[in-house]
C-alpha positions in Angstrom: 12.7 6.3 8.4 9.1 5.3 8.0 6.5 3.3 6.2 4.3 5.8 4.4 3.7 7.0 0.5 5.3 10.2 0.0 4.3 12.9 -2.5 6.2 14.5 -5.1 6.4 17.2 -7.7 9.0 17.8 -10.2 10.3 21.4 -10.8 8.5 22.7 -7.9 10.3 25.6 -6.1 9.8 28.7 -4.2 11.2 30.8 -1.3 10.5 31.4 2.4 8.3 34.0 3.1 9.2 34.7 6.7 12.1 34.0 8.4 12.9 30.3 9.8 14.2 30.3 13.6 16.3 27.1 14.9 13.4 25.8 17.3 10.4 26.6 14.8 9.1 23.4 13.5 7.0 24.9 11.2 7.5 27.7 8.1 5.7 29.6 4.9 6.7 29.2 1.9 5.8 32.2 -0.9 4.2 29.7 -3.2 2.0 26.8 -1.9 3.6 23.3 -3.5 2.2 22.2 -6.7 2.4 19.6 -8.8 1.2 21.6 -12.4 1.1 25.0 -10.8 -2.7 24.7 -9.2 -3.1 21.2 -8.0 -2.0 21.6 -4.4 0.3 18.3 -3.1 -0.7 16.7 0.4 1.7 16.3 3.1 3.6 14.1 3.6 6.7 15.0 1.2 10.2 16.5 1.5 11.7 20.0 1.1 15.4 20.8 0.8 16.1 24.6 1.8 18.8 26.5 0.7 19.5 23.7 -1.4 22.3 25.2 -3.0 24.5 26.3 0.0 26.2 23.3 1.3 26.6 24.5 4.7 23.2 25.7 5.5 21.4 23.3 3.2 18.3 21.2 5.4 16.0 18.6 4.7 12.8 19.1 6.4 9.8 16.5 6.2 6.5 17.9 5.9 3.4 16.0 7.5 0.7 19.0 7.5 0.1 22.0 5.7 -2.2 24.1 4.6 -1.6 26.1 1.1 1.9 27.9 2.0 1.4 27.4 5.5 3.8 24.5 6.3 2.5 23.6 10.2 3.9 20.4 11.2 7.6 20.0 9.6 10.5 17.7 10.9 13.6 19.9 10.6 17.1 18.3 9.4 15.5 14.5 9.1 20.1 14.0 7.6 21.3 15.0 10.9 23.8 16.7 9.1 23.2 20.6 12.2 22.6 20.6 15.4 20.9 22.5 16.4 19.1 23.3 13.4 20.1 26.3 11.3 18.5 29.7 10.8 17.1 30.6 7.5 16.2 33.9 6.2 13.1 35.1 4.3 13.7 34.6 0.5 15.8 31.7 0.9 15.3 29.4 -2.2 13.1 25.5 -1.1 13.0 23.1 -3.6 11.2 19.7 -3.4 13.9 17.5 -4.9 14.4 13.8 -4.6 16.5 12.8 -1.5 17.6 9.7 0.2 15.0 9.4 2.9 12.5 9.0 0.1 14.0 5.5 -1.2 14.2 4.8 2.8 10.8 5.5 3.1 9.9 3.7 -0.3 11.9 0.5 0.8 10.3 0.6 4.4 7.0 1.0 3.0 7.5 -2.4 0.7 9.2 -4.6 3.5 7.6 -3.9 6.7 3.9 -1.9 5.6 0.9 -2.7 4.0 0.3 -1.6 0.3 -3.2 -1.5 -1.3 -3.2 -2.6 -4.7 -6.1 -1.1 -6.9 -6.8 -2.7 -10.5 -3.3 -4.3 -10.4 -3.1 -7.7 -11.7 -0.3 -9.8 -9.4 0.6 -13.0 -11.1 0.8 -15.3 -8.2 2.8 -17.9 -10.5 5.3 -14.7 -11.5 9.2 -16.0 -10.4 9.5 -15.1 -6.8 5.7 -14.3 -6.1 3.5 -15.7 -3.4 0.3 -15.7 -2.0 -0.4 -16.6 1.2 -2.4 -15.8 4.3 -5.8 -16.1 1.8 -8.9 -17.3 3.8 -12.4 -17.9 2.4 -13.2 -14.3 3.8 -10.5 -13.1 1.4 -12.9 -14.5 -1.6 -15.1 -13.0 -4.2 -19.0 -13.8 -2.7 -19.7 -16.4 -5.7 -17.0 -18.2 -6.0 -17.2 -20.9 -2.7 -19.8 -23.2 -3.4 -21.2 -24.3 -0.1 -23.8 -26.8 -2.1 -22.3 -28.9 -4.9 -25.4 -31.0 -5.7 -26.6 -28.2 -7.8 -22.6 -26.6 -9.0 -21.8 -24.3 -11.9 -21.2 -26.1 -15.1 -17.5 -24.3 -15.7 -15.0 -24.2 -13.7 -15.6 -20.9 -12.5 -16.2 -21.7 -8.0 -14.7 -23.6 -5.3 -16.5 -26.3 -3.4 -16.0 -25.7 0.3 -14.9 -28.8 2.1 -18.1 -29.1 4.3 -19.6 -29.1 1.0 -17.1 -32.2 -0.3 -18.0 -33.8 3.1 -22.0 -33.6 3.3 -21.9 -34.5 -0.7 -19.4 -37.7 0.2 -21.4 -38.9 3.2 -24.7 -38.5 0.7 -23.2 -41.0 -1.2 -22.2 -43.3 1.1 -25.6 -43.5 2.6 -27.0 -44.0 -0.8 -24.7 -47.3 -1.0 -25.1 -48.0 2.5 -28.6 -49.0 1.8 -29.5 -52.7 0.5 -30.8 -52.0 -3.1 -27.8 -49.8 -3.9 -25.5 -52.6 -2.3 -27.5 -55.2 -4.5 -27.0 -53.4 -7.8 -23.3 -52.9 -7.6 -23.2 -57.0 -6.6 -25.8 -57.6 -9.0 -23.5 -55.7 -11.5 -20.4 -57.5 -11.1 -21.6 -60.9 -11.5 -22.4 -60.1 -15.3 -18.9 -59.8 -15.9 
């Protein structure tokens, strides 16, 4: 199957309202697909029709639609007719839970990309990782690029150009005489 997010409603089911030829890649329903009875559900998601006859029964994916207006539909995504059978008007459709939805699920989760929105992930979780993070992957704030002047907590980053300009600050500051007199000046007292 495919990587993407598939809808779903529970209970929902209606009939055809206009015969479905063998070629037609597209069909009406009587009833648009709801998930409470008024909020319409956005392609893509599954139909079954005729879901009770076991000979005629076909899983169809639909990718576009407009209330019952069912425009772009892949017919018999199981394979199970060829070619692809007739149904009459008043056939029963039902959105039910089918295989290709966990094929689609488990595509989605090893090969696509998945936005996460106010999720926590616990990067030290058993079997978690994060990787591929860059400094343009961080929260503006948190990479300090000057730490002569850094946030009392520990709250930023210091970049290492920062470490490095700070570091060779230092060393120039010893490098000269007086600083190089004090530290020998220093351990003769002991």
């Amino acid at each position: 199957m495919t990587a993407q997010q598939l809808n779903y409603s529970n209970f929902f089911e209606t009939t055809l309202a206009a015969i479905v030829g063998a070629s037609d890649n597209n069909l009406t329903l009587a009833v648009a697909p709801t998930s409470n009875g008024s909020s319409a559900i956005s392609p893509p998601f599954y139909l079954v029709i005729d879901p009770d006859n076991e000979t005629n029964k076909e899983v169809v994916l639909v990718t576009a639609a407009s209330g019952t207006n069912m425009s772009t539909v892949t017919r018999d995504v199981e394979g199970r007719h060829s070619p692809d059978p007739s149904h009459t008007s008043g056939t029963t459709v039902r959105m039910a839970v089918v295989s290709q939805m966990f094929e689609d699920l488990h595509d989605q989760l090893v090969s696509g990309t998945i936005t996460f929105t106010n999720k926590t992930f616990d990067a030290e979780g058993t079997g978690n990782a994060l990787s591929n993070v860059d400094v343009a992957n961080l929260k503006s704030g948190v990479l300090d690029t000057d730490i002569s002047s850094v946030s009392g907590s520990d709250d930023t980053l210091a970049s290492a150009k920062a470490i490095k300009t700070y570091i060779d600050a230092q060393n120039a500051a010893q490098s000269s005489g007086a600083s190089l007199g004090l530290v020998i000046a220093l351990s003769w007292q002991f």
